[in-house]
PyMOL Python script that loads the backbone (N, CA, C, O; Angstrom):
from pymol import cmd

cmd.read_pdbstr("""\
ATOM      1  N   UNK A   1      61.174  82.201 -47.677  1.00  0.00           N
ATOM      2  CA  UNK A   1      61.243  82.176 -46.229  1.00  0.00           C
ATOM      3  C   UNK A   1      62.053  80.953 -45.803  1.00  0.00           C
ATOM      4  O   UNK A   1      61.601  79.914 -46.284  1.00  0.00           O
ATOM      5  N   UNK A   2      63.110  80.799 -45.044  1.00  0.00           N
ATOM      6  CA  UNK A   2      63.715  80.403 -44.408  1.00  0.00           C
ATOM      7  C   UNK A   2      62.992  79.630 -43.063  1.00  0.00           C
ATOM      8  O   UNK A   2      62.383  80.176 -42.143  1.00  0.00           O
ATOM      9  N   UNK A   3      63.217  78.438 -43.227  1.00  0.00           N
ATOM     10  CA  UNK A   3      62.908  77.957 -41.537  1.00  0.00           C
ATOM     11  C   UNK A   3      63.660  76.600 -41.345  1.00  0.00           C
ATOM     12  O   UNK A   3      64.010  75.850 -42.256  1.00  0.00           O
ATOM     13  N   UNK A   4      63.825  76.435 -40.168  1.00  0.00           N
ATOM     14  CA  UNK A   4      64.369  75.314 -39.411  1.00  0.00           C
ATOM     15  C   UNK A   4      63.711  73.763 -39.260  1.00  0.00           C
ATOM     16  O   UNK A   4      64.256  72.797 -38.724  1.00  0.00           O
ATOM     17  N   UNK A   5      62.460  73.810 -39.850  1.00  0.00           N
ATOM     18  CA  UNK A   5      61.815  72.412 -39.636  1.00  0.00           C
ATOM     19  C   UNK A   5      62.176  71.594 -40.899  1.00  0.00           C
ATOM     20  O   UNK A   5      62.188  71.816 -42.110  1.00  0.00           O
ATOM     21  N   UNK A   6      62.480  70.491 -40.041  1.00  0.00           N
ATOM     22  CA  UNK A   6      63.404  69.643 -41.332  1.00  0.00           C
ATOM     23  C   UNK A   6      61.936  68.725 -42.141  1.00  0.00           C
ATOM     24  O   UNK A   6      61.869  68.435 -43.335  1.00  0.00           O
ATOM     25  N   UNK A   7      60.898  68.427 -41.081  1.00  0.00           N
ATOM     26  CA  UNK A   7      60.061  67.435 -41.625  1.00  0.00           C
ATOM     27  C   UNK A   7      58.819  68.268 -42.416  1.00  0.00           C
ATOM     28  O   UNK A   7      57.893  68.846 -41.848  1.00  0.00           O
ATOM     29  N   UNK A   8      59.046  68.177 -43.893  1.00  0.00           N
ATOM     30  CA  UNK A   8      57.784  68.900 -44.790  1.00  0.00           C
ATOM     31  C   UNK A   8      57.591  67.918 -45.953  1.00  0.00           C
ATOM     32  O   UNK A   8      58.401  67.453 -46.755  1.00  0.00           O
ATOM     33  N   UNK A   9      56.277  67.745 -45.798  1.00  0.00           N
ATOM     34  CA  UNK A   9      55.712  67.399 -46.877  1.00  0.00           C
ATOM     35  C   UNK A   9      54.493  67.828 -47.857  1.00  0.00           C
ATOM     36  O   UNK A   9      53.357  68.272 -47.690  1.00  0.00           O
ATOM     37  N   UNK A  10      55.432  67.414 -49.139  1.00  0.00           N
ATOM     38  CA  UNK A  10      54.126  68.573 -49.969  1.00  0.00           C
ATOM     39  C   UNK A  10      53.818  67.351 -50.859  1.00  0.00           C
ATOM     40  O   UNK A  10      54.395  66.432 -51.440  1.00  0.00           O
ATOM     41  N   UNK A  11      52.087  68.058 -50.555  1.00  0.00           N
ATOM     42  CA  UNK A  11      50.513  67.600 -51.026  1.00  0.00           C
ATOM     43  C   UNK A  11      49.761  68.325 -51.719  1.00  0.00           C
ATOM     44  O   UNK A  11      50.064  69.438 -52.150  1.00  0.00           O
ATOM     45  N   UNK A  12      48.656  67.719 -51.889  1.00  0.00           N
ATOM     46  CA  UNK A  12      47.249  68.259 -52.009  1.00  0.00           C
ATOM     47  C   UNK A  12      46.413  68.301 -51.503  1.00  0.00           C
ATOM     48  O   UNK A  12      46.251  67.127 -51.168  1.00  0.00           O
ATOM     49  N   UNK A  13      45.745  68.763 -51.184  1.00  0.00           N
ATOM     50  CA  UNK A  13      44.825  68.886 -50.202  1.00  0.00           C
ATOM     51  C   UNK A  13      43.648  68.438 -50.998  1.00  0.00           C
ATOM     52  O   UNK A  13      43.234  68.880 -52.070  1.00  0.00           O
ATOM     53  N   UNK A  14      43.066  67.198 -50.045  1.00  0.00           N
ATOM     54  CA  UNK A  14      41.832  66.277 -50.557  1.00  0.00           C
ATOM     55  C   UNK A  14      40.625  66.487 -50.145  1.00  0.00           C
ATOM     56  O   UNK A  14      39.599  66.113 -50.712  1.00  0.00           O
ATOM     57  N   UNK A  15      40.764  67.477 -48.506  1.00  0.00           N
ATOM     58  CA  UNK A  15      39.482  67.415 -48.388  1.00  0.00           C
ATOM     59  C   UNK A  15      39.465  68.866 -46.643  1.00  0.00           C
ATOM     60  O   UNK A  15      40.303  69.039 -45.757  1.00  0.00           O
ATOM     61  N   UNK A  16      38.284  69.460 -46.875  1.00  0.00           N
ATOM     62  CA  UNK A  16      38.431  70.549 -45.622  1.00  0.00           C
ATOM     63  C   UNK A  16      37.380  70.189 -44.881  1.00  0.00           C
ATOM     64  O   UNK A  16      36.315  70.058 -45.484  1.00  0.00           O
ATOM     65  N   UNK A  17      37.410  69.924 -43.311  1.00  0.00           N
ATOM     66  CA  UNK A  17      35.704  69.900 -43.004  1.00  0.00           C
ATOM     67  C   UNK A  17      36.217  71.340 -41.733  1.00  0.00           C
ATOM     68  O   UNK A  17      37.192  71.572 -41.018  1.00  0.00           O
ATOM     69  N   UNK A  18      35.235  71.830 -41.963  1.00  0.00           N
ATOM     70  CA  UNK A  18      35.115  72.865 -40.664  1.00  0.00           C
ATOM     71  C   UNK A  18      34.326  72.748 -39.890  1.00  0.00           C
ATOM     72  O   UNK A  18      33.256  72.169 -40.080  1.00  0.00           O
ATOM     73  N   UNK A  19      34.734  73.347 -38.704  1.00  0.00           N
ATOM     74  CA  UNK A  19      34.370  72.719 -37.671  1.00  0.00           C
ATOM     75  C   UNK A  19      33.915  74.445 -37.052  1.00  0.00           C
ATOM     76  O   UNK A  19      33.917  75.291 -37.947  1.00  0.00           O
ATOM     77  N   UNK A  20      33.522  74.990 -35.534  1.00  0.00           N
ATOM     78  CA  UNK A  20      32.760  76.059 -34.877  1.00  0.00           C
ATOM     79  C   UNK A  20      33.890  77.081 -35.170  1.00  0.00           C
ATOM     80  O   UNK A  20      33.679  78.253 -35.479  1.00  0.00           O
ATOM     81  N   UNK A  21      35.280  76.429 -35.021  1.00  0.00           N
ATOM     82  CA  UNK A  21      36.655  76.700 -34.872  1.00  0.00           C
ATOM     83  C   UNK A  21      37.794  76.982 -35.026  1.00  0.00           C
ATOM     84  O   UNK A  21      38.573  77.890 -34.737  1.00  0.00           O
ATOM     85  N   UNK A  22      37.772  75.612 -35.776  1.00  0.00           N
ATOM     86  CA  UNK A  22      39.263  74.959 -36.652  1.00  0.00           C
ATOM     87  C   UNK A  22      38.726  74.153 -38.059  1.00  0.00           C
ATOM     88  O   UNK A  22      37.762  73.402 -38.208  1.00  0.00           O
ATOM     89  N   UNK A  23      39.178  74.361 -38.485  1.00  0.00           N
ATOM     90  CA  UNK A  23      39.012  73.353 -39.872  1.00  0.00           C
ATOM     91  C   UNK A  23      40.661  72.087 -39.768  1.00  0.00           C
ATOM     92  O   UNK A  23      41.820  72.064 -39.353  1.00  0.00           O
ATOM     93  N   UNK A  24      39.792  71.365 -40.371  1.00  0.00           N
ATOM     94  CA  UNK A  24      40.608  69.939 -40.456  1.00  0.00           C
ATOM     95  C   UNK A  24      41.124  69.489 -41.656  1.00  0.00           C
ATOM     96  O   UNK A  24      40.499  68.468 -41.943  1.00  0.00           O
ATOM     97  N   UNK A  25      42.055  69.769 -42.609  1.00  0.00           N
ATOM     98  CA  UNK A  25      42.981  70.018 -43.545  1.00  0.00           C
ATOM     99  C   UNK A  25      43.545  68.346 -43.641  1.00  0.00           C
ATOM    100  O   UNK A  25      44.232  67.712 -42.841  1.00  0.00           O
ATOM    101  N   UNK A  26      42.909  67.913 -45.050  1.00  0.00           N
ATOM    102  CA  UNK A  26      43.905  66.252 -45.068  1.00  0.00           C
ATOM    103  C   UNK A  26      44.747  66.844 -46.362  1.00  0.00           C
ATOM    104  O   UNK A  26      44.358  67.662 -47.195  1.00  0.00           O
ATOM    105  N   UNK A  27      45.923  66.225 -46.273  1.00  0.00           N
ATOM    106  CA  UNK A  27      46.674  66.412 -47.475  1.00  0.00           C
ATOM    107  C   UNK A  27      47.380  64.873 -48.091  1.00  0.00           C
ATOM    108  O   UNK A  27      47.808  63.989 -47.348  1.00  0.00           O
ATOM    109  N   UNK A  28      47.377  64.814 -49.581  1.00  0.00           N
ATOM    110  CA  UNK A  28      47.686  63.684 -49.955  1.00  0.00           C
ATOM    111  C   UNK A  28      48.991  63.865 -49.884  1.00  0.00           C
ATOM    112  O   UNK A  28      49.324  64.789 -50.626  1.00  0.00           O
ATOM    113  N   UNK A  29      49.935  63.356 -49.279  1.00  0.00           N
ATOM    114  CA  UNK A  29      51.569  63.357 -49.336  1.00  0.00           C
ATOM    115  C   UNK A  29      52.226  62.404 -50.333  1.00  0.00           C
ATOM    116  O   UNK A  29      53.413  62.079 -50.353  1.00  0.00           O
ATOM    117  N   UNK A  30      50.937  61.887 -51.421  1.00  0.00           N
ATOM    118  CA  UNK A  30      51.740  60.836 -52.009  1.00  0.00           C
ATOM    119  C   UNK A  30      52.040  58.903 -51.110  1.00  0.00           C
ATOM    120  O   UNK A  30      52.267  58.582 -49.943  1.00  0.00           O
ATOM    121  N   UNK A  31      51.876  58.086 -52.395  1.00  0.00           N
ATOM    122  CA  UNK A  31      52.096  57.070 -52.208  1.00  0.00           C
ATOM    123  C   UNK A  31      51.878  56.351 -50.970  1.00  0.00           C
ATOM    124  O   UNK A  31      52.399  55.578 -50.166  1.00  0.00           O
ATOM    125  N   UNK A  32      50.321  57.336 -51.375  1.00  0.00           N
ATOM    126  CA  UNK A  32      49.105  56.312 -50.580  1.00  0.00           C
ATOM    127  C   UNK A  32      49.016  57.098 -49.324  1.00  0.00           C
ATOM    128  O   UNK A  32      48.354  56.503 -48.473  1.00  0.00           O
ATOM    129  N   UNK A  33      49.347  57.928 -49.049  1.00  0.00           N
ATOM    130  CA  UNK A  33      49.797  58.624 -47.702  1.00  0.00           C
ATOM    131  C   UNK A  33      49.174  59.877 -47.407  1.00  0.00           C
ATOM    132  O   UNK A  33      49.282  60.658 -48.353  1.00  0.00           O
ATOM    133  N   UNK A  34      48.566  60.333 -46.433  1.00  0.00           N
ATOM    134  CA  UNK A  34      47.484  61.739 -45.881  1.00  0.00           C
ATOM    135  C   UNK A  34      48.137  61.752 -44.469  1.00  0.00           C
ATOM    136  O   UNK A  34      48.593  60.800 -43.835  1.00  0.00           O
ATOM    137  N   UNK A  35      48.056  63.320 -44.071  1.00  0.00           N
ATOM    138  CA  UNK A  35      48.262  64.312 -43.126  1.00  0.00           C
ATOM    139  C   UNK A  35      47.691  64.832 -43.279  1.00  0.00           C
ATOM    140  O   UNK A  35      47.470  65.429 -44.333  1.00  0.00           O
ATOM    141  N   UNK A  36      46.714  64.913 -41.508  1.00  0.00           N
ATOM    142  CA  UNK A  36      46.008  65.760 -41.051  1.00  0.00           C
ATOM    143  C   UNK A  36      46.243  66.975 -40.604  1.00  0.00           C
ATOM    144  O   UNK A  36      47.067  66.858 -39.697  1.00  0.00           O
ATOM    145  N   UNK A  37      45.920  68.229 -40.775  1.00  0.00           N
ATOM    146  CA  UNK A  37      46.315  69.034 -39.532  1.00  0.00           C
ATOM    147  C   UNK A  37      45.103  69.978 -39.293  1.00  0.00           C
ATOM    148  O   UNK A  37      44.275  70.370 -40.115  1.00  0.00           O
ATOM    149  N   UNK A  38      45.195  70.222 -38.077  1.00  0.00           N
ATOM    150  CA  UNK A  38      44.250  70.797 -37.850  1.00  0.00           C
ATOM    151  C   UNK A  38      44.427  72.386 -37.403  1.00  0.00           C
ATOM    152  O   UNK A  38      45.118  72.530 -36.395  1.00  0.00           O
ATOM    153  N   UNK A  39      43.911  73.585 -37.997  1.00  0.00           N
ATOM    154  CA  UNK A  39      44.294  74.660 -37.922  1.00  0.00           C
ATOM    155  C   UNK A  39      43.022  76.034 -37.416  1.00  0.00           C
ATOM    156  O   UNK A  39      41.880  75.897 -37.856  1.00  0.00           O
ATOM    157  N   UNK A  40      43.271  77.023 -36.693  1.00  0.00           N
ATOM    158  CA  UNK A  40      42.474  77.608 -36.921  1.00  0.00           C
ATOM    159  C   UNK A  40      41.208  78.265 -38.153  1.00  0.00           C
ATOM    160  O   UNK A  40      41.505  77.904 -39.292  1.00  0.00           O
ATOM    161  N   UNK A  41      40.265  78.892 -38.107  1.00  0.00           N
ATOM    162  CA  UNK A  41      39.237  78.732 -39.343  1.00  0.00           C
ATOM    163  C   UNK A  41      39.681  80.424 -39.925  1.00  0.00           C
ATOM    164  O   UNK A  41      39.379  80.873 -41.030  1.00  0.00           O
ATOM    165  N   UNK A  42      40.464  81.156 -38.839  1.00  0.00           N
ATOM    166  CA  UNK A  42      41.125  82.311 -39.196  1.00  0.00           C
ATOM    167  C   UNK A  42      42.139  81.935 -40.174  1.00  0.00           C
ATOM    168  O   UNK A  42      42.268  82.571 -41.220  1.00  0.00           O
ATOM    169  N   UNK A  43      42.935  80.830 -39.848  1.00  0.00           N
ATOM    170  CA  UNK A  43      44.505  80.732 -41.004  1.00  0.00           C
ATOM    171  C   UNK A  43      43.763  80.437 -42.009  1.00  0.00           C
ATOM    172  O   UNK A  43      43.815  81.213 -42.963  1.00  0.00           O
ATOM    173  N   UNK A  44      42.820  79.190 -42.102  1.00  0.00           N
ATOM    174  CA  UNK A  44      42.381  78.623 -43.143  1.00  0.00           C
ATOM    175  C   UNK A  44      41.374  79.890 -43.993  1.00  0.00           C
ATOM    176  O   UNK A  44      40.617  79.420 -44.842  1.00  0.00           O
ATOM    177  N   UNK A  45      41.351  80.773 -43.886  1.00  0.00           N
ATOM    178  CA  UNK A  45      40.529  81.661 -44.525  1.00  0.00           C
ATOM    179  C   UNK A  45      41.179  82.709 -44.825  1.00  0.00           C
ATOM    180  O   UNK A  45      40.636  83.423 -45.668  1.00  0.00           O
ATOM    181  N   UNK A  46      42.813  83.272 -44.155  1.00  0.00           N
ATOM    182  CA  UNK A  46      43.964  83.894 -44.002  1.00  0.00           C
ATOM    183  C   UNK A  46      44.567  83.274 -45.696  1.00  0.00           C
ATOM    184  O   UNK A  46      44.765  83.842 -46.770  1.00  0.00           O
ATOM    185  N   UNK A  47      44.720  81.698 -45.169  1.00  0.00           N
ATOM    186  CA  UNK A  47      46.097  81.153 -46.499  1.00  0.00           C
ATOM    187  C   UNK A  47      44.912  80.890 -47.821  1.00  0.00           C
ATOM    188  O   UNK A  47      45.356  80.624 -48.938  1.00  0.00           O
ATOM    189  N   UNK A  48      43.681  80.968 -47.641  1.00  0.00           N
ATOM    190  CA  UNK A  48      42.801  80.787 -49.145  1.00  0.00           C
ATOM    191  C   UNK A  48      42.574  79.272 -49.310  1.00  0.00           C
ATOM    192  O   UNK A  48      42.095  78.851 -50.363  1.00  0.00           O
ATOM    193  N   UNK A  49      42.921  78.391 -48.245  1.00  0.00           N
ATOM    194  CA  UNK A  49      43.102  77.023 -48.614  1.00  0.00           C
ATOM    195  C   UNK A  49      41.635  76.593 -49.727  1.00  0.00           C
ATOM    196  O   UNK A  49      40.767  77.453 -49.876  1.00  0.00           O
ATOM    197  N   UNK A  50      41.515  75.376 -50.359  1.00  0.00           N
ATOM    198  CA  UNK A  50      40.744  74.714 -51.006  1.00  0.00           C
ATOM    199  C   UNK A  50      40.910  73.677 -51.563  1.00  0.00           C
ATOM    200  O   UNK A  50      42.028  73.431 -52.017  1.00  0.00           O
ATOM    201  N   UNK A  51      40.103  72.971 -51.667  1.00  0.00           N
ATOM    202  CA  UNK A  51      40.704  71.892 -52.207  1.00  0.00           C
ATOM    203  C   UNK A  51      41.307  71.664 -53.109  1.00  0.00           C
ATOM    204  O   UNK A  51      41.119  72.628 -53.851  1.00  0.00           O
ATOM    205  N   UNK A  52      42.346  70.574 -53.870  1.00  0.00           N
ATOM    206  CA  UNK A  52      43.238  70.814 -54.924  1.00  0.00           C
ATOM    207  C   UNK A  52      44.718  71.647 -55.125  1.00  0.00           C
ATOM    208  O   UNK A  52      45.539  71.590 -56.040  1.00  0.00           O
ATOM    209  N   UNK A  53      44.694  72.385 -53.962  1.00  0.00           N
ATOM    210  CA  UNK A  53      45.584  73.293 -53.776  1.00  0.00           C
ATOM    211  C   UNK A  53      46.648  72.689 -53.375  1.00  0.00           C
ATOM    212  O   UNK A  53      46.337  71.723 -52.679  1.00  0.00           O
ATOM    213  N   UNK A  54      48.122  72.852 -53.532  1.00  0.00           N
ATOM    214  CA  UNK A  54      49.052  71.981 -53.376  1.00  0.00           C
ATOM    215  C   UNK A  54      49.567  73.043 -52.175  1.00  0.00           C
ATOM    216  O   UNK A  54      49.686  74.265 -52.266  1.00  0.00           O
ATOM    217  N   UNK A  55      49.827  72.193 -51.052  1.00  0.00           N
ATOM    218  CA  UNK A  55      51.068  72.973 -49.844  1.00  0.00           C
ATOM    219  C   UNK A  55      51.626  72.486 -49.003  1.00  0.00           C
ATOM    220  O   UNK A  55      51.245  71.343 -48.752  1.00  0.00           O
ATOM    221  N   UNK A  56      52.326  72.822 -48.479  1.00  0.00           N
ATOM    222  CA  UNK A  56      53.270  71.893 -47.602  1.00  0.00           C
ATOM    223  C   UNK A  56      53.220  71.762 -46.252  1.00  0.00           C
ATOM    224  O   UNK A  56      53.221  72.731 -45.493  1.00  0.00           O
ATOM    225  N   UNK A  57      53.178  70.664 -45.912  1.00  0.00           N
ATOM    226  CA  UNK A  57      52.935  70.747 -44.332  1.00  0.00           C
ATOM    227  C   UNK A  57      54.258  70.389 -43.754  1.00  0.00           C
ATOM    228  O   UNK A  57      55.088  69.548 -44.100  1.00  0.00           O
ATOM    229  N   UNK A  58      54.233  71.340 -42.679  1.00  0.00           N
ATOM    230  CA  UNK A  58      55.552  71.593 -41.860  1.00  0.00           C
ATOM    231  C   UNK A  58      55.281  70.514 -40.589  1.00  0.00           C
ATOM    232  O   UNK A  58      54.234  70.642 -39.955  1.00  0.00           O
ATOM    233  N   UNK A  59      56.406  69.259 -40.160  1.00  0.00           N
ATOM    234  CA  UNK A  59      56.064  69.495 -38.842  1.00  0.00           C
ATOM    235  C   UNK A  59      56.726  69.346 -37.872  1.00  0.00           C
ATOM    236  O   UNK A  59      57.580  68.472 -38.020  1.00  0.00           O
ATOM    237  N   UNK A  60      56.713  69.913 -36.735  1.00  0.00           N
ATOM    238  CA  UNK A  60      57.838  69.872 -35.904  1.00  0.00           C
ATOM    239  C   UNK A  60      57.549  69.730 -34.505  1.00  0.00           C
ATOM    240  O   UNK A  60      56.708  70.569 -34.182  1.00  0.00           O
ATOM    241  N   UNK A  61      57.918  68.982 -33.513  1.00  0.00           N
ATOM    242  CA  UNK A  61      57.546  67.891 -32.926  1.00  0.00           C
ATOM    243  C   UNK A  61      58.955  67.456 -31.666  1.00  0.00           C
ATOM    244  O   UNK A  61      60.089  67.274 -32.110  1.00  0.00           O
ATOM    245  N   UNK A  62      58.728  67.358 -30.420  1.00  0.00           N
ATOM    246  CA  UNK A  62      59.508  67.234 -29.820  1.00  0.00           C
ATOM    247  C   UNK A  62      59.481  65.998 -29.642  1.00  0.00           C
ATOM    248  O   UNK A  62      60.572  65.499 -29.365  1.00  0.00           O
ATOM    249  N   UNK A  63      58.440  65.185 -29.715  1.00  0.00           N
ATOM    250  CA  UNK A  63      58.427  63.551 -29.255  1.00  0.00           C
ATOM    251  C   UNK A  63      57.380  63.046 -30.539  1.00  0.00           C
ATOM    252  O   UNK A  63      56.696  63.925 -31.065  1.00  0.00           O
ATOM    253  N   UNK A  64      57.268  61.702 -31.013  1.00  0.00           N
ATOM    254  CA  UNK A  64      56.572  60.997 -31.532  1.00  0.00           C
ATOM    255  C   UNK A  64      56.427  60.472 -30.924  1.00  0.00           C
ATOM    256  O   UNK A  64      57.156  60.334 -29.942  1.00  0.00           O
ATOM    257  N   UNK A  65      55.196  59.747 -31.185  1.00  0.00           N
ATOM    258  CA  UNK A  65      54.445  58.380 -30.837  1.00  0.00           C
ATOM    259  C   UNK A  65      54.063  56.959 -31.358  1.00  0.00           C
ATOM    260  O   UNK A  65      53.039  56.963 -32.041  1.00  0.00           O
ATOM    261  N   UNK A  66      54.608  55.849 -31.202  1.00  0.00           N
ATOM    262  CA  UNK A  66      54.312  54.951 -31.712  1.00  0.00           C
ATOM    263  C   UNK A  66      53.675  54.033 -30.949  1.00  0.00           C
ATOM    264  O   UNK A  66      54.121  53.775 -29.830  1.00  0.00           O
ATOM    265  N   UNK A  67      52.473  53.367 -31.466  1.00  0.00           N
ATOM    266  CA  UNK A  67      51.750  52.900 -30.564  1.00  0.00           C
ATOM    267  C   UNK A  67      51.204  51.167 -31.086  1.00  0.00           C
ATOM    268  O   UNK A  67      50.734  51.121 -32.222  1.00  0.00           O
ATOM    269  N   UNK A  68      51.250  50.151 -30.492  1.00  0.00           N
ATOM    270  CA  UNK A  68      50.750  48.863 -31.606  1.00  0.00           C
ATOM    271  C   UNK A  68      49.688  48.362 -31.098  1.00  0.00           C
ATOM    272  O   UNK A  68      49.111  47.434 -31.665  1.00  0.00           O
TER     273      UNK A  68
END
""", "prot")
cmd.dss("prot")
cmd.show_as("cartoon", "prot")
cmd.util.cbc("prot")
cmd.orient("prot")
């Protein structure tokens, strides 16, 4: 599959907590580094997620935030 989002990073996934809703997906991106995302409990039960599972998080984003 083909797509346009330039920012992906691939992990592992360290840890799932679910929630009424959404489940909350951390992924290790490497060198010391985790991304959160937070997804419906339909995808997360749709893509098979679990822990250990390696995948890539896409992300795409019209503005960042930096904050000190």
């Amino acid at each position: 599959m083909k797509m346009s989002i330039r920012n992906q990073f691939t992990g592992k996934i360290l840890e799932i907590v679910e929630g009424q809703v959404v489940a909350k997906v951390k992924v290790d991106i490497g060198g010391g580094n985790t991304i959160v995302s937070v997804i419906t409990l339909d995808a997360e039960k749709e893509l098979g997620l679990k822990v250990g599972d390696t995948v890539t998080a896409l992300v795409k984003s019209t503005s960042v935030m930096i904050e000190k």
